[in-house]
C-alpha positions in Angstrom: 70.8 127.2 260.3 67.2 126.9 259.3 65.0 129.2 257.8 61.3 130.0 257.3 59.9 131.6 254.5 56.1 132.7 254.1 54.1 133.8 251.7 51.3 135.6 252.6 48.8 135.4 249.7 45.3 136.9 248.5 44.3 132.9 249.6 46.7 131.1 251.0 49.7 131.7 253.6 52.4 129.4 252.1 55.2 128.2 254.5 58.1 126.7 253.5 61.3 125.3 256.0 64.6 125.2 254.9 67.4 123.4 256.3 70.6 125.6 255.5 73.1 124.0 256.9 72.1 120.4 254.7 71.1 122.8 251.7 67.5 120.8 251.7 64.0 121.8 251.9 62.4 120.2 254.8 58.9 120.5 253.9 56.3 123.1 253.0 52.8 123.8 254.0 49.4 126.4 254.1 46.7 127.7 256.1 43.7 130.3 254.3 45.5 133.6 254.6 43.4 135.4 257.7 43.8 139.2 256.7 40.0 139.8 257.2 40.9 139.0 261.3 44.8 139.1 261.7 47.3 137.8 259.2 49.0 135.6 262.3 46.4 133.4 262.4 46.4 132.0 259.0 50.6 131.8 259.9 50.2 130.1 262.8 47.7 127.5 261.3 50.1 127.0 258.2 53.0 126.2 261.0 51.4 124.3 262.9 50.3 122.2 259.7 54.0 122.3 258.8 55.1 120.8 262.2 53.0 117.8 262.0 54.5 116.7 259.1 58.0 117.6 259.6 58.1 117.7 263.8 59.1 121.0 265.8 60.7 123.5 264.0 62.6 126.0 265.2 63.6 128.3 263.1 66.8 131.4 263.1 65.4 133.5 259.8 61.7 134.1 259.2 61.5 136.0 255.4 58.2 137.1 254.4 56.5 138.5 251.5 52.7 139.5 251.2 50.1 139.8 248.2 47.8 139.7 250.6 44.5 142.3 250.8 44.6 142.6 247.3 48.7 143.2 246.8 50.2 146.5 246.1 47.7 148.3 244.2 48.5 150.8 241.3 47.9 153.1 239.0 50.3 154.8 236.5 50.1 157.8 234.7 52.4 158.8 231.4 52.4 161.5 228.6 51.8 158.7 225.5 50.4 155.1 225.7 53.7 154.3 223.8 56.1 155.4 225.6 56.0 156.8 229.1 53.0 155.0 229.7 54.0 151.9 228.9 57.7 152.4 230.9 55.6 153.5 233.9 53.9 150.2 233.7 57.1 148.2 233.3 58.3 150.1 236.2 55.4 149.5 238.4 55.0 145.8 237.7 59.0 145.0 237.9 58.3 146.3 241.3 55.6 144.0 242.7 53.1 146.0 242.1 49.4 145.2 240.8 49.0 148.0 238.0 44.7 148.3 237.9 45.3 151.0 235.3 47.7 153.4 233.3 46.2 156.2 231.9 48.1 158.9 229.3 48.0 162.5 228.9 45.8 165.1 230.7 43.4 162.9 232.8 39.5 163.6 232.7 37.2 164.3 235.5 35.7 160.7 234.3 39.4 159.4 235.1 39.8 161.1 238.4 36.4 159.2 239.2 37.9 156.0 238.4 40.8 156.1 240.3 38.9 157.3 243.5 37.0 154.6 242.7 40.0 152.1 242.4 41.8 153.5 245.7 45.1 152.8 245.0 48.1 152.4 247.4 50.7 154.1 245.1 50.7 156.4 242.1 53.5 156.0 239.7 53.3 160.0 237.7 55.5 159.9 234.7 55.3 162.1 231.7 58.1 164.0 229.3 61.3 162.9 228.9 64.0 165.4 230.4 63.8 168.9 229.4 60.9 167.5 227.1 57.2 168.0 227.7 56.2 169.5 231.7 52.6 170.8 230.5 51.0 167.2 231.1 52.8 166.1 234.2 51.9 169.6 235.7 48.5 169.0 234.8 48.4 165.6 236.3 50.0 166.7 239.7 46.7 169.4 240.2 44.2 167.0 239.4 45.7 164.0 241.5 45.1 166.6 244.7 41.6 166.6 243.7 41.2 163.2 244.6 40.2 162.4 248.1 42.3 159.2 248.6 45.5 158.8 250.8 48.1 157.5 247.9 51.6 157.9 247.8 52.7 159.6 244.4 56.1 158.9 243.3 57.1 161.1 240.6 59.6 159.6 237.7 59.1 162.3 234.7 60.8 165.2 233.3 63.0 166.4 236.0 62.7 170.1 234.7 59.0 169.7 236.4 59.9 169.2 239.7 60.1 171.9 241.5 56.4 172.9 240.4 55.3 169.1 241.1 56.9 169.6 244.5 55.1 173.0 245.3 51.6 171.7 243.9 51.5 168.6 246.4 53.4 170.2 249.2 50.6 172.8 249.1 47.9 170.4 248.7 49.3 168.1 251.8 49.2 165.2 249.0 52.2 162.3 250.2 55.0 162.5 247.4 57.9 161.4 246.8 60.0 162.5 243.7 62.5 160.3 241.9 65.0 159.6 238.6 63.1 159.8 235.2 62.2 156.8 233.9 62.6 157.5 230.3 65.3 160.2 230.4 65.8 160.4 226.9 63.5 159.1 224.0 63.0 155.9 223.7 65.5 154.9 226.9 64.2 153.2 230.0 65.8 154.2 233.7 62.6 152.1 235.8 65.3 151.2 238.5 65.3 154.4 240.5 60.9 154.4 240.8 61.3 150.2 241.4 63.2 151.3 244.3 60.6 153.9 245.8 57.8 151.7 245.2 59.5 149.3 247.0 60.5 151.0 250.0 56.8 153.0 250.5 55.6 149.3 250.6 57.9 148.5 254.0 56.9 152.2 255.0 53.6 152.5 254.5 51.8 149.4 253.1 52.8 147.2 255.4 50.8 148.7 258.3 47.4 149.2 255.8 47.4 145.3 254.8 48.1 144.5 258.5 52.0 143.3 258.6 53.4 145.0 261.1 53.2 142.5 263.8 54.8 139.8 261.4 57.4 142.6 260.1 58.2 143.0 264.1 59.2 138.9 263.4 60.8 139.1 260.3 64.5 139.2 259.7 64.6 141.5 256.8 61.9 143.4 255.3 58.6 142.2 254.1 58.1 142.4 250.6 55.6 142.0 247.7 55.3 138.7 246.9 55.7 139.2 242.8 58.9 141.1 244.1 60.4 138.0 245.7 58.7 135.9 242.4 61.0 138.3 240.1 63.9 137.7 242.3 63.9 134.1 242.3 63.4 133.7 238.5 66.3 136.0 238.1 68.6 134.2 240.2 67.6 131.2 238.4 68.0 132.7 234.9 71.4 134.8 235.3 72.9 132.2 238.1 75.4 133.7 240.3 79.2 134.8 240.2 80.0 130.9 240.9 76.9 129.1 239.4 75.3 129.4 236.4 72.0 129.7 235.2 69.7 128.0 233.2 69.1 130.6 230.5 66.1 132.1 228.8 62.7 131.4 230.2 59.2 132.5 231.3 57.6 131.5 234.3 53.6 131.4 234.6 52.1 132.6 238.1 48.1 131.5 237.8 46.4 132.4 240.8 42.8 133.6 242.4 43.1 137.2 241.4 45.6 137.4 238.6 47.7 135.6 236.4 51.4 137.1 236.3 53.5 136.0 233.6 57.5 136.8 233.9 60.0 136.2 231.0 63.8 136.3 231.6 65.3 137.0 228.0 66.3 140.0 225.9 63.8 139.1 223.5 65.2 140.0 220.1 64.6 139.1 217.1 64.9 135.6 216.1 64.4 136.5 212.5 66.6 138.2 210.3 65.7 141.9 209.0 63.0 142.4 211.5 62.8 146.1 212.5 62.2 146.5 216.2 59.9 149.1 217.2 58.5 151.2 220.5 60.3 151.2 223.6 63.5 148.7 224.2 62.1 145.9 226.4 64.1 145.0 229.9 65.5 142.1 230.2 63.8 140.7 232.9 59.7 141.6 232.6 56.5 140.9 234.7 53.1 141.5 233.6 50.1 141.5 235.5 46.6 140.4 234.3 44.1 141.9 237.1 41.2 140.2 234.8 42.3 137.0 234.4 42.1 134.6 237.7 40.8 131.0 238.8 38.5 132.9 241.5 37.8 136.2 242.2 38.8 137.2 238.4 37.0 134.1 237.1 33.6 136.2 235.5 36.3 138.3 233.2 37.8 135.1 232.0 34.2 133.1 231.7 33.4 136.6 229.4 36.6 136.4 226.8 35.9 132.6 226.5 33.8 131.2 223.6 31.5 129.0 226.2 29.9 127.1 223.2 32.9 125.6 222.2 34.4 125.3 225.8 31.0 122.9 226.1 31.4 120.8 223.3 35.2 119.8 223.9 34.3 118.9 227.7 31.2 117.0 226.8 29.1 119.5 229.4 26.5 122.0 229.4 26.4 125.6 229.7 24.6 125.8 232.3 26.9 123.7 234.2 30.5 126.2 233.4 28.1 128.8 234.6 27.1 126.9 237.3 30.7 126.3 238.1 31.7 129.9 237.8 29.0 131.2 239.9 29.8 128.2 242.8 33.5 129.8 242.3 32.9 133.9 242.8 30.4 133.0 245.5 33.0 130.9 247.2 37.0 131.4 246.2 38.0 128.6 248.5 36.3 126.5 246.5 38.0 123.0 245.1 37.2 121.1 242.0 36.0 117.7 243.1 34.6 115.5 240.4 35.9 115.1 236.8 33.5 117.6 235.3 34.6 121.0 237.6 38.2 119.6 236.9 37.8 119.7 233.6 35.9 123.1 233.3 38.5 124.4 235.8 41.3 123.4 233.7 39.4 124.7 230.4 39.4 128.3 232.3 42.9 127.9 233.1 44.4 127.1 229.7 42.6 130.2 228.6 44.0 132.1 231.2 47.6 131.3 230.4 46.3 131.8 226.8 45.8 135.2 226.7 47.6 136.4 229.8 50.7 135.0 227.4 49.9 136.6 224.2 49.5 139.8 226.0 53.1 139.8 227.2 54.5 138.4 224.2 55.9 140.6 221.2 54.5 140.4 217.8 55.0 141.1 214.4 53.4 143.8 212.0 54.1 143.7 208.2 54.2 146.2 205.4 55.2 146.2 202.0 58.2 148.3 200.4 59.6 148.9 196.8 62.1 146.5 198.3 59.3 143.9 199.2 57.4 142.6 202.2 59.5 143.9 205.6 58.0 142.8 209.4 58.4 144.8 212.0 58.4 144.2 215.8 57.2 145.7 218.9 57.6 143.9 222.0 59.8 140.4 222.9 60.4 137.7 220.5 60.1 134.9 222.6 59.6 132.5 220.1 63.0 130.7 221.1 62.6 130.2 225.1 63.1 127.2 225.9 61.5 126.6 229.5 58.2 127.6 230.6 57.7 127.3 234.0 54.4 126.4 235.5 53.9 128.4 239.2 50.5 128.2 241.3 47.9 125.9 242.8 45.8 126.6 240.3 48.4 124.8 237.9 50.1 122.7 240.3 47.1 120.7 241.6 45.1 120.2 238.6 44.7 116.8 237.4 47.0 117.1 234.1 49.4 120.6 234.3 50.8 120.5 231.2 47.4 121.0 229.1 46.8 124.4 230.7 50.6 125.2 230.0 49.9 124.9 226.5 47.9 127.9 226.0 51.1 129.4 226.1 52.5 127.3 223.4 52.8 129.3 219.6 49.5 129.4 217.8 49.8 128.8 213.6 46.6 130.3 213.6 47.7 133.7 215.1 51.7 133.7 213.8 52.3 137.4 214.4 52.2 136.8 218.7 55.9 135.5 219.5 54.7 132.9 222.1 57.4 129.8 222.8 57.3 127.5 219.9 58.7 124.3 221.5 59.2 124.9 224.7 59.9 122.2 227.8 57.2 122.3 231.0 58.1 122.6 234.0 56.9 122.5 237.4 57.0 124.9 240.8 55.4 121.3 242.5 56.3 122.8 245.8 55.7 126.6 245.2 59.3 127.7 246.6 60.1 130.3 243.7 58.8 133.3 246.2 60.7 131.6 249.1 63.6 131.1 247.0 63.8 134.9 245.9 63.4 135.8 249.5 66.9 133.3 250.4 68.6 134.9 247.0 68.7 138.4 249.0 70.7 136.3 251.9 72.0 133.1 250.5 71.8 133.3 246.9 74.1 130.3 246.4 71.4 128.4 248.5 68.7 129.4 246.1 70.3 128.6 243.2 70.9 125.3 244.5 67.6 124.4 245.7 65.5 125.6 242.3 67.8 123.3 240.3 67.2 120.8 242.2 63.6 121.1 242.5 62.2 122.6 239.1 64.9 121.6 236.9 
């Protein structure tokens, strides 16, 4: 049996063939992705790239996923930044999802402004645990219907709410969908229930805004978001399968045009004894998403939270030329480092992007001092013991040395309290099959398992 995976991504539609039967990657390929025009073309150019190097192909399963036109846009709303906030985040970003901006408590007319101005596809309204606080989400539901955007809401807070949430956007006309809680109790996450919903309004709904219903009409099984089938894949690989195992603890990085995603697949606790953990209990597997931080269209945010004088005198360059370089890069996002200078600066802005998209997901440690002595305390994952990072996009894959920009996410002695990886091993996605391999996991899991060992491993 072969198969055909695609990718259909904010830049490039990725193709890769698989030969089932032989358990072996025939070859992989890409085309601009063409969702200004129609998404097919860009496929059909990838394919027929992918032909000339491995002959017709003729596939019985196409499996596609899609960040393209920007990804699943989102915003989520919670009662605290601690707590439902932040699990309305970890709910929307498990799921695929690109989360612009969480806000907390009652949101302002300034903050209804915003996320007109954002136009998200999906709003993930959280708020109150169970029989807890209903005031906020109440609040929230009203001034969401003042917005003049078609969003989905999908409701995940206090369940004794509902009925009022359900009677505000019924009246309003306002697309909702209500589901489980996802912090039913204090301090305990439930984000599988809202994962679920975002999920399937993305095959409802999405997939006809960004242009994928013809290649849905194609497509064996549903379309999905790409950091969806990302999450899958590094899952598989992680945990293994009933017959296989895994490889264990380990992060992956995802460094693209528009964001860098970083995923870590470990419980994260404490590697150190007496360490208090703090704020909500982390999920074993976790994505975040930096929308700030990319080698393209996100490249100004990234040239502003880098110290350019220094950036100038370790590359032996100018100013004037990183800002040259930037500029050449927003004005034109298909643009390719060519000489030894853009490669270096490109690979500069790249180590910084794994840099701080890293410490951002990591945990870290707070200390205060006791009659007893001097005790830490953590909030977050320790993830000071992984053992593999895993490099993932072209932005890593086809620079000229990949292992300096993976060690930005290496431990800094100079900022001890961020639990990044001390001594972690590199390695490579060379062929970028992680999505396509968490789109097989869904039908052939064994096959994925197989394939990422043999390729990344």
């Amino acid at each position: 049996m072969n198969i055909l995976t695609v990718d259909f991504g904010s830049t490039y539609t990725k193709l890769t063939a698989i030969n089932a039967t032989d358990a072996v990657i025939l070859g992989t390929a890409s085309a601009f992705t063409t969702i200004d025009s129609d998404i097919i073309y860009g496929f059909n150019s990838a394919l027929r790239t992918l032909e000339s190097k491995i002959g017709a192909f003729n596939y019985d399963r196409l499996l596609c996923c899609s960040s393209a036109g920007g990804g699943l846009k989102m915003v989520a709303l919670g009662l605290v930044p601690e707590l439902t906030a932040k699990a309305a985040r970890l709910a929307a970003s498990s799921a695929g999802a690109k989360v612009i901006k969480t806000y907390s408590f009652e949101i302002s007319h300034k903050e209804q402004e915003e996320i007109y101005n954002i136009n998200p596809d999906i709003i993930l309204l959280c708020g109150g645990t169970d029989g807890g606080n209903k005031e906020v989400i109440i609040a929230n539901s009203h001034r969401l219907c003042e917005i003049d955007r078609n969003f989905t809401v999908i409701v995940a807070g206090n369940k004794s709410a509902s009925h009022q949430i359900k009677d505000i956007f019924e009246t309003q006309g306002k697309d909702y969908i209500i589901t489980d809680n996802v912090m039913p109790t204090f301090n305990k996450l439930d984000i599988e229930p809202a994962r679920t919903r975002i999920r399937e309004v993305f095959i409802q709904k999405i997939i006809d805004a960004k242009g994928l219903s013809g290649v849905q009409a194609m497509a064996s099984t549903d379309v999905i978001p790409t950091p969806l089938a990302v999450m899958a894949g590094c899952e598989l690989l992680s945990k293994g399968t009933s017959k296989t195992r895994g490889i264990g603890d380990f992060m992956a990085v995802d460094l693209g045009g528009a964001t860098t995603d970083i995923y870590s697949m470990s419980d994260g606790k404490p590697s150190m004894s007496s360490v208090l953990v703090k704020g909500l209990p982390e999920p074993f597997s976790k994505r975040t998403v930096e929308g700030d931080l990319g080698m393209r269209y996100s490249l100004l945010p990234l040239l502003e939270a880098s110290d350019t004088d220094a950036m100038a005198h370790e590359l032996g360059v100018g100013k004037s030329e990183i800002t040259a370089w930037v500029e050449k890069c927003i004005a034109n996002p298909d643009t390719i480092a060519t000489c030894p200078d853009e490669q270096r600066i490109d690979a500069a802005f790249a180590q910084k992007a794994v840099e701080i998209a890293i410490e951002r997901h990591c945990g870290y440690l707070e200390s205060s001092y006791t009659p007893l002595g001097e005790i830490f305390s953590q909030t977050g994952k320790d993830l000071s013991e992984v053992v593999y990072i895993i490099g993932i996009g072209g932005a890593i894959i086809h620079s000229y040395h990949p292992p300096d920009i993976l060690k930005g996410a290496i431990y800094n002695p100079q900022k001890p309290y961020i639990l990044k990886p001390r001594q972690p091993e590199f390695l490579f996605d060379r062929r970028y099959i992680f999505a396509s391999m968490g789109l097989i996991s869904s039908i052939d899991p064994e096959l994925a398992l197989h394939l990422m060992k043999k390729e990344i491993i």
